[in-house]
C-alpha positions in Angstrom: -193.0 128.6 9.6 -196.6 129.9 8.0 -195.8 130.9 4.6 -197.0 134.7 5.4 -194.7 135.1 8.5 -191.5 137.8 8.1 -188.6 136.2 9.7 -185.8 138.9 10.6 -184.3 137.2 14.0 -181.0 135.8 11.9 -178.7 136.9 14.2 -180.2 134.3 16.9 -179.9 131.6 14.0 -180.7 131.5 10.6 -182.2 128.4 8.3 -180.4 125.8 7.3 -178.8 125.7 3.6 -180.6 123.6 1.0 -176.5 122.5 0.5 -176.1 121.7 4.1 -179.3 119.7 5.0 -178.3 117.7 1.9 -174.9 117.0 3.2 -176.2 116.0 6.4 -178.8 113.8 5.6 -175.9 112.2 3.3 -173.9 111.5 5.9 -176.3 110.2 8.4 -175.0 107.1 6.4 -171.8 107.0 7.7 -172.8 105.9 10.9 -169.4 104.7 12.4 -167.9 106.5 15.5 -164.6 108.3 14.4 -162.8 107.2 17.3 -163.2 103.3 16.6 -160.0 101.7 15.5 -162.2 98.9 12.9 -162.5 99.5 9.3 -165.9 101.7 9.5 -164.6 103.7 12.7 -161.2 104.4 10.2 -163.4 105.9 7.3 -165.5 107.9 10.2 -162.5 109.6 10.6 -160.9 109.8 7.4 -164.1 112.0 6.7 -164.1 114.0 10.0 -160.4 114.9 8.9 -161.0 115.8 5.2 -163.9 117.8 6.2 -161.3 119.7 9.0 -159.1 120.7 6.4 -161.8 121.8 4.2 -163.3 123.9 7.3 -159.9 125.6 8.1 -159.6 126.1 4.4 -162.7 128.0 3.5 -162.5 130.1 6.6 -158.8 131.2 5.3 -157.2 129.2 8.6 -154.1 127.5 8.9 -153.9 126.1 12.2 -155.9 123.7 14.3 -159.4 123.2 14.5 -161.4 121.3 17.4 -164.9 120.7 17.2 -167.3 121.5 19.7 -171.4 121.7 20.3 -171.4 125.8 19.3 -169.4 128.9 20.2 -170.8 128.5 23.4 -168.8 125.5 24.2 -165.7 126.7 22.1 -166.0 130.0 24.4 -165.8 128.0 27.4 -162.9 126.1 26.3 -160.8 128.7 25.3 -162.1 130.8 28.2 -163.3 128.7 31.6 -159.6 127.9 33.0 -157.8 131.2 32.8 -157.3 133.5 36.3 -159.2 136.5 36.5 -156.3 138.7 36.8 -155.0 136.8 34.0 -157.8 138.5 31.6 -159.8 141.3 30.2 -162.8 140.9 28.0 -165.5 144.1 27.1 -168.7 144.7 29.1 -170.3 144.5 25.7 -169.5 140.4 25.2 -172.2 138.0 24.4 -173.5 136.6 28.0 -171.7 133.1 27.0 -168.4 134.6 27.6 -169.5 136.8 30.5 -170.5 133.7 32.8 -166.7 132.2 32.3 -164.8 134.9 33.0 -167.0 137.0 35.9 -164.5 139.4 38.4 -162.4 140.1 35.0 -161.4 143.2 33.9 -163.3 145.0 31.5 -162.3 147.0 29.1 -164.3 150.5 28.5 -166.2 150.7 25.6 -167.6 154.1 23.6 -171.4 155.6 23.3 -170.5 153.7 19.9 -170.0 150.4 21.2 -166.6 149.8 20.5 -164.0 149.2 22.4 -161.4 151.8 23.9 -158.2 149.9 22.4 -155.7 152.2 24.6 -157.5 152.1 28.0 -155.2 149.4 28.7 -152.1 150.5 30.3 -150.8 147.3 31.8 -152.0 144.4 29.5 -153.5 140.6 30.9 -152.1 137.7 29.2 -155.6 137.6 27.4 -157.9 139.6 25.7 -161.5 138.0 24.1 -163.5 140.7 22.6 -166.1 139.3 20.2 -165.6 140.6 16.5 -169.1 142.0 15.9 -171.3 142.2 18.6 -174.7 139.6 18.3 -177.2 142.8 19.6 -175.8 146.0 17.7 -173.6 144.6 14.8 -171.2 146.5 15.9 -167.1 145.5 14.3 -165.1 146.0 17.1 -161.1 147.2 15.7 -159.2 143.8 17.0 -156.3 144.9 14.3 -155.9 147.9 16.5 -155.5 146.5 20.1 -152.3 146.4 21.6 -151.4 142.8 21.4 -148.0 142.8 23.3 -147.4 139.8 24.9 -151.1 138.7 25.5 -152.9 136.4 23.1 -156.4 137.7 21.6 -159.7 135.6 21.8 -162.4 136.6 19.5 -166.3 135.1 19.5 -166.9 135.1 15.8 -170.2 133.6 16.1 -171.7 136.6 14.0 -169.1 137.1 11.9 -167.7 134.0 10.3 -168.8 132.8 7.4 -169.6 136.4 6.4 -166.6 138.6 7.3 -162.4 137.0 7.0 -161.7 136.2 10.2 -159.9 138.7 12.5 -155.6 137.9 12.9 -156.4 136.0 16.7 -155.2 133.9 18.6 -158.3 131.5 19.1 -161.8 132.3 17.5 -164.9 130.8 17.9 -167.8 130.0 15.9 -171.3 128.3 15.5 -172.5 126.7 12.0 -176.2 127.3 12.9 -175.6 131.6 12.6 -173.9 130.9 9.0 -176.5 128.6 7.4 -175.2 125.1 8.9 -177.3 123.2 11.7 -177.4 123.8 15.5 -175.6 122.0 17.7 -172.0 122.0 16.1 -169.3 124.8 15.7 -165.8 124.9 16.6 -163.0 126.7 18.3 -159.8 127.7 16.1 -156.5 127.8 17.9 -152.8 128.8 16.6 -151.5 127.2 19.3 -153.1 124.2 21.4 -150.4 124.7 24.2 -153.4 127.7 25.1 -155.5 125.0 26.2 -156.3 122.7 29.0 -156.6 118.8 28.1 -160.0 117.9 29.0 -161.2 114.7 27.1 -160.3 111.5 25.1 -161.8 113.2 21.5 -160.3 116.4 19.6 -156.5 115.3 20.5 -157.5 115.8 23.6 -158.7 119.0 24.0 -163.3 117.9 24.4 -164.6 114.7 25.3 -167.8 113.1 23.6 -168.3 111.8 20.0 -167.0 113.9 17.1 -170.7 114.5 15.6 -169.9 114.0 12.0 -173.3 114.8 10.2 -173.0 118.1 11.7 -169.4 118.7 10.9 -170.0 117.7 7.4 -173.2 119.6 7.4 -171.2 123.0 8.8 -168.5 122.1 6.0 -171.2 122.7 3.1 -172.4 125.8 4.6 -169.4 127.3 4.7 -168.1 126.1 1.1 -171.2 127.0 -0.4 -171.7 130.8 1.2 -173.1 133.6 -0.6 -171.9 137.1 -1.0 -175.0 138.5 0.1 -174.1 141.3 2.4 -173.7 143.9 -0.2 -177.3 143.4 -0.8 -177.9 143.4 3.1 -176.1 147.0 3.1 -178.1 148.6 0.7 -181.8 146.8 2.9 -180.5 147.8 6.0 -179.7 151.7 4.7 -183.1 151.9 3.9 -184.1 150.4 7.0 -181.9 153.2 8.8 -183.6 156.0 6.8 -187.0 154.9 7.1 -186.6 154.5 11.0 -185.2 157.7 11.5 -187.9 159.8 9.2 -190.2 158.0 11.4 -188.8 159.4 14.8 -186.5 156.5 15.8 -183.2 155.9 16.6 -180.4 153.6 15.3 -178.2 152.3 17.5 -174.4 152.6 16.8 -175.6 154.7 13.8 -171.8 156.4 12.7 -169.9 152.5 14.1 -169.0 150.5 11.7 -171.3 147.7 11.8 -171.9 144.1 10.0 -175.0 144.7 7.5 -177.0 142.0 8.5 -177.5 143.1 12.2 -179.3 146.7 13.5 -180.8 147.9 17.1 -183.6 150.5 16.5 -185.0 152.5 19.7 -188.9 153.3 19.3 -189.3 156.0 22.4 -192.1 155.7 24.1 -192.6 152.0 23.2 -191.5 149.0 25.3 -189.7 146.6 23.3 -191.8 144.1 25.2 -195.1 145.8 23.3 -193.1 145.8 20.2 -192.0 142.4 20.2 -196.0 141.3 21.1 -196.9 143.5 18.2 -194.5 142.5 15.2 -195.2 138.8 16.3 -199.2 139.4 16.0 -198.7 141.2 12.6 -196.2 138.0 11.8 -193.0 139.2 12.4 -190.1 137.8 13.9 -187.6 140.2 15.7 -185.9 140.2 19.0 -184.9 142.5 21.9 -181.5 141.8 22.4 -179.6 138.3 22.5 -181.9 135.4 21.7 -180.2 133.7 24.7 -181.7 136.7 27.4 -184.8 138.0 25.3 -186.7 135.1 26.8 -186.3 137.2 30.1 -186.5 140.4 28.1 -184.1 141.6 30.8 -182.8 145.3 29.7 -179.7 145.3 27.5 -175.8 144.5 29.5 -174.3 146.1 26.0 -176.8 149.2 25.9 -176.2 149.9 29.4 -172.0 149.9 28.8 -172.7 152.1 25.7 -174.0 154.6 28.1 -177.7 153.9 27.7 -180.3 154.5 30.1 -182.9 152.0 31.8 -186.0 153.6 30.0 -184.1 154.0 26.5 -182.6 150.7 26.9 -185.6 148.9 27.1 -187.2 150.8 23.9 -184.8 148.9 21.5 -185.5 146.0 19.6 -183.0 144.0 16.9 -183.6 143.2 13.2 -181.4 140.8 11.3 -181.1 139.8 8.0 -180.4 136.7 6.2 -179.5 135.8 2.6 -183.3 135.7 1.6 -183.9 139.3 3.1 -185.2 141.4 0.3 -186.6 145.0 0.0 -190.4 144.5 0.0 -189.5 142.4 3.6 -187.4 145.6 5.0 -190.4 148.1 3.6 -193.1 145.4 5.1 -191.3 145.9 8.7 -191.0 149.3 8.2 -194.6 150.2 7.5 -195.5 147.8 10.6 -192.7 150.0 12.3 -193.9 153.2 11.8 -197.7 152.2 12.2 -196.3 151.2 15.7 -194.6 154.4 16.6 -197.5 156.7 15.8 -200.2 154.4 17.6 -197.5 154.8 20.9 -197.3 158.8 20.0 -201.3 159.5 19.9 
């Protein structure tokens, strides 16, 4: 990336850790499949195994963990076999969970964005609500749904690494949103009989290769994470401000919401015109999930939170990383503002 480009699209995935790209390159030299019963295949997989425990351990988990490619692939794992009247998930869930569990039931959610924990009256067997939602940042209150007898899936994609994880049941997460490389991420499970056997790898639970650069490489991420979003909460409530004094809008403004993730509405500008303009004055933002901005389709979580079509498509997402610092929040903001009064004259 040019050295005078403004990078604020974390939330879609963030760079690599100096710690993580070192681990990785490292163990690119343990070459050996995990899975092979010879001498080098055994010490594959004496390091896959430290490095689980050392995963489970620095997210605060004591129960299994099975790799996988991402949260995507965690999501359809935990996700893809169980009935639809077997489940209920929010309208406000990352489109990787929508596509596995279409004809569910869906459980209201607030002009807020969070969810209505006593819609409910007659609970599923499952309930997967993500823990802060990838567009708005919005923490949804897992502690307070009414677990019962149903088990709770949450997508931590956004949140782990960051935030402790929320008390569930099975929770994914990606290594490339918490400063470890693309391509790896796991799902973490209390209790395996919750899952279908699908492969010869992960006791049983994912076929393919363990990929152990990446594993190793997500391990360093996560035991070498910062305490950086105090900082991010003090950038992103000047952010707030200066959008606001300039005639925007915030979305989820009074939700609680992680500090590295904000939706601002610029009226009477398309995010589509926005999105061309930040990138021409070298700055990277999105309009929604970074796996639908490419169709720049309007917003499936703005629309639940009671948005409409024209309002909807005015918003655009900013997201901070580690690096983040005020003179990049008060370079987007002048760019910001500039924006909003060329769209008012």
């Amino acid at each position: 990336m040019a050295a005078d480009r403004l990078y604020l699209d974390h939330a879609a995935t963030t760079p690599m850790m100096a710690e993580a790209k070192a681990a990785m390159i490292e163990a690119m030299n343990r070459w050996a499949n995990p899975s092979s019963p010879h001498a080098e295949g055994r010490a594959a997989r004496a390091v896959l195994e430290d490095a689980r425990g050392r995963i489970a351990r620095a997210l605060g988990w004591q129960a299994h963990v099975i790799f996988t490619s991402g949260a995507t692939e965690a999501i359809s794992m935990a996700l893809g076999h169980v009935p639809a009247d077997d489940i209920a998930t929010s309208p406000v869930e990352h489109d990787s969970v929508l596509r596995v569990t279409p004809g569910v039931g869906r459980l209201p959610v607030g002009r807020d964005g969070r969810v209505d924990t006593k819609s409910n009256s007659v609970l599923p067997r499952v309930i997967a609500v993500q823990h802060v939602n990838n567009e708005t940042g919005v923490i949804q209150p897992l502690d307070k749904i009414d677990r019962a007898d149903t088990w709770l899936f949450a997508d931590c994609a956004q949140s782990a690494g960051k935030l402790p994880l929320p008390d569930a049941d099975m929770i994914a997460i990606s290594a490339h949103k918490f400063g470890g490389p693309p391509g790896i991420g796991a799902l973490l499970v209390k209790n395996l009989a919750l899952l279908r056997p699908s492969g010869g790898q992960e006791q049983g639970y994912r076929a393919g290769t363990e990929n152990l650069p990446g594993v190793i490489a997500m391990m360093a991420a996560l035991e070498e994470r910062r305490n950086w979003l105090a900082e991010a909460e003090r950038l992103r409530a000047r952010l707030d401000s200066g959008i606001e004094a300039a005639g925007g809008e915030v979305v989820a403004r009074d939700a609680p919401r992680i500090a590295s993730i904000a939706s601002y509405r610029m009226p009477g500008v398309s995010a589509r015109a926005q999105l061309i303009q930040f990138d021409m004055a070298g700055i990277s933002v999105s309009a929604g999930s970074a796996c639908s901005s490419g169709s720049l389709k309007t917003s499936h979580v703005l629309h639940a939170m009671g948005w409409d079509d024209v309002a909807a498509s005015e918003v655009v997402r900013v997201s901070f990383g580690p690096a983040t610092d005020e003179a990049d929040v008060d370079r987007f903001l002048r760019q910001w503002t500039g924006l909003m009064e060329r769209g008012r004259r």
